[in-house]
Structure formats: structure tokens, C-alpha cells
N, C-alpha and C positions, 0 to 999 in steps of 0.2 A: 430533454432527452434527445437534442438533434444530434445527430453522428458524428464520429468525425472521418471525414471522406478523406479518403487516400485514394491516389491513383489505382486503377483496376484494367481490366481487359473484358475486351467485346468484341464482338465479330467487326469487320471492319462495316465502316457507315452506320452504326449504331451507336448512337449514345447510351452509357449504360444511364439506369435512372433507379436512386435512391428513393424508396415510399417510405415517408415517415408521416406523423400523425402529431398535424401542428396545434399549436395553443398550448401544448402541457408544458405546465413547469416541474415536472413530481424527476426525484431522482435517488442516485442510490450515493450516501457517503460510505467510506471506506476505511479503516482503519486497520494500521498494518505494521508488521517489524521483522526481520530477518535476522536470525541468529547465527551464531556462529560458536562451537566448542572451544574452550580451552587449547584444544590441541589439533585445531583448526580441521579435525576429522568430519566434522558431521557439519552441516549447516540446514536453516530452517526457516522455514514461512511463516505466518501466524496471520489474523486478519479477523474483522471481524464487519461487517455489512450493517446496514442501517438505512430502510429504505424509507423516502421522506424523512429524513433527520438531521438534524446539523451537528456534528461534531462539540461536542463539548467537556466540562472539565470532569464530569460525574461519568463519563464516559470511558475518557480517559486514565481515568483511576480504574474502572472495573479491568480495561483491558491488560493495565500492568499489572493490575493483581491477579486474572488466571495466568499473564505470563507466570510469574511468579510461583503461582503453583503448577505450570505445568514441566518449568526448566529448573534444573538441580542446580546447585551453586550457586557463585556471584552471580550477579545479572548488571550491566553495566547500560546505561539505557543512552545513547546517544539521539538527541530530540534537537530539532531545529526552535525559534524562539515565536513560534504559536503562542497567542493568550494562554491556552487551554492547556499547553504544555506548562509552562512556566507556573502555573498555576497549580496543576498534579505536583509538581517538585516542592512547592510549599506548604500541603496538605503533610496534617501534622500522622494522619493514618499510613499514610506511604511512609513519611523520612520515620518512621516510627521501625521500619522493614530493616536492619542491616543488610540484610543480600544483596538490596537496590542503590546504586548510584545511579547520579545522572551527572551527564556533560550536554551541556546546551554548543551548539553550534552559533557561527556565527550568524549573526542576521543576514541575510538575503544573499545566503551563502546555499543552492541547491546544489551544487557541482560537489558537495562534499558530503552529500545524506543517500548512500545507497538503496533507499527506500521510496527516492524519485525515480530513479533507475528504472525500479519495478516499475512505479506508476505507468512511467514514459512507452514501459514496452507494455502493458499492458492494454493501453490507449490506443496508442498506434498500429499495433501488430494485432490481437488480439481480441480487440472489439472495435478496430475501425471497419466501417462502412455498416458497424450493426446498426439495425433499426429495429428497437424495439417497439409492440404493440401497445404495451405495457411496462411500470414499475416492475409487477412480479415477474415478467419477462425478462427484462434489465438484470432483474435482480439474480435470475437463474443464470444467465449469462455468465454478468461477473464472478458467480463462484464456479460454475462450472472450466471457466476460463484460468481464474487462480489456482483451482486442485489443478491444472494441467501444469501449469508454470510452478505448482511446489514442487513437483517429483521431476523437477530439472535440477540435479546440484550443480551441472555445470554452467547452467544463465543464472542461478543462482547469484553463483562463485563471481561469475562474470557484472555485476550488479555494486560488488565490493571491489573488484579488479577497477572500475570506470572512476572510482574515487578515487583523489590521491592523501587519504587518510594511510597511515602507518601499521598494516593491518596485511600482516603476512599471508597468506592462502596457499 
């Protein structure tokens, strides 16, 4: 849970100083996708938290399937090449979905998954220099911080804009 420190401001001759609370290894993973309409009008957050948890494939299936029932239509699922991704894509309960593709990205290609974007500014902007007391503190954080960044469509928009995927806006 150490922070991640960004430059700040203080009175002058004052060092400012980060208290965080060493030893702990507890953390929060993240799972997340950004949609966008057919008719490129509306665009959208999703996400889902997991405090002390690791990412994995039983996970990642639940999370495409509320996508799934929460968005109308196709769903075209663009995933970089995670175990745990690649692994939902061959579970025969999803390919079972018509609504659902997937396009795997290249390997060690993040310059092209609009949903590091989010991370990046998330990280940096968002909850740099936070110092949590706690997980459940971390954890309020993070969502308090991502309901701010969903009701942005313009950083949104701008997250898909930073790619250079074929992806008009």
C-alpha cells in the first residue's frame, strides 16, 4: 500500500512528508472496461474492486457477464493477452454468448488498450501521494475516485483518443 509520491508543494523550507504504515502487503485489485455506443454517443466505466484478491479467470468471467447483462447489443471485448484473459475467451460458458467477441491485443502492446489510460491517470492524478490507513480505506478511495472519473465523458473520450486504435469519437 506504499503511495505513489508525486511532486507537491509546501511552504518553502519545509519538506512535505508522506506517513504511511509500513510492513503491509494487503491491496486492492481492479478490474475494469470502458465502453463505448454504436454511434459513438454515450461512453462508459464499469469496474469492479477486489480487496486482498488477485485477479483471476473465475473473476473475469463474472465481470463479462454482468457486462453483458448490463449493455444491449454486441459487446466486442478488446483484452490484452493476461493468462486469465485468454483463458475467459476459451471457457466454453462465454463463447457459448453470441453478443460477445473478443480481439486479443498484441502482447506487450499497452500503448493500444485504452483502459491503461484510465489506470495511468487514476494512479498518478488521483490517488498519488494517498496514504492509506488501511485496505478498507484504499478501498473507499479507489471507488470514490473512479465514480469521479466515470461522470467525466470528456477524460473518458480522451483515454480512447490516446490510442491509436481505429476508433472514431
Amino acid at each position: 500500500m506504499a503511495p505513489l509520491v508525486r511532486r507537491t508543494w509546501s511552504p518553502r523550507g519545509v519538506t512535505p512528508v508522506l506517513h504511511q504504515h509500513g510492513g503491509r502487503r494487503e491491496k486492492i485489485t481492479m478490474v475494469g472496461a470502458l465502453s463505448i455506443s454504436p454511434k459513438r454517443r454515450h461512453i462508459g466505466l464499469y469496474y469492479s474492486l477486489g480487496p486482498s484478491r488477485n485477479f483471476d479467470t473465475d473473476w473475469a468471467e463474472g465481470f463479462i457477464r454482468a457486462l453483458a447483462r448490463h449493455l444491449r447489443g454486441p459487446i466486442i471485448v478488446i483484452w490484452d493477452q493476461l493468462g486469465a484473459h485468454k483463458a475467459v475467451v476459451n471457457r466454453p460458458s462465454i463463447r457459448a454468448n453470441s453478443r460477445i467477441r473478443f480481439v486479443l491485443l498484441p502482447p506487450y502492446a499497452p500503448e493500444l488498450n485504452p483502459v491503461e489510460f484510465w489506470w495511468s491517470y487514476l494512479k498518478t492524478n488521483s490517488l498519488a501521494n494517498f496514504t492509506p490507513y488501511d485496505v478498507d480505506e484504499l478501498y473507499r478511495g479507489a471507488r470514490r475516485h473512479t465514480t469521479r472519473i466515470r461522470k467525466r465523458p470528456d477524460l473518458l473520450r480522451s483515454f480512447f483518443a490516446g490510442t491509436p486504435l481505429p476508433l472514431r469519437l
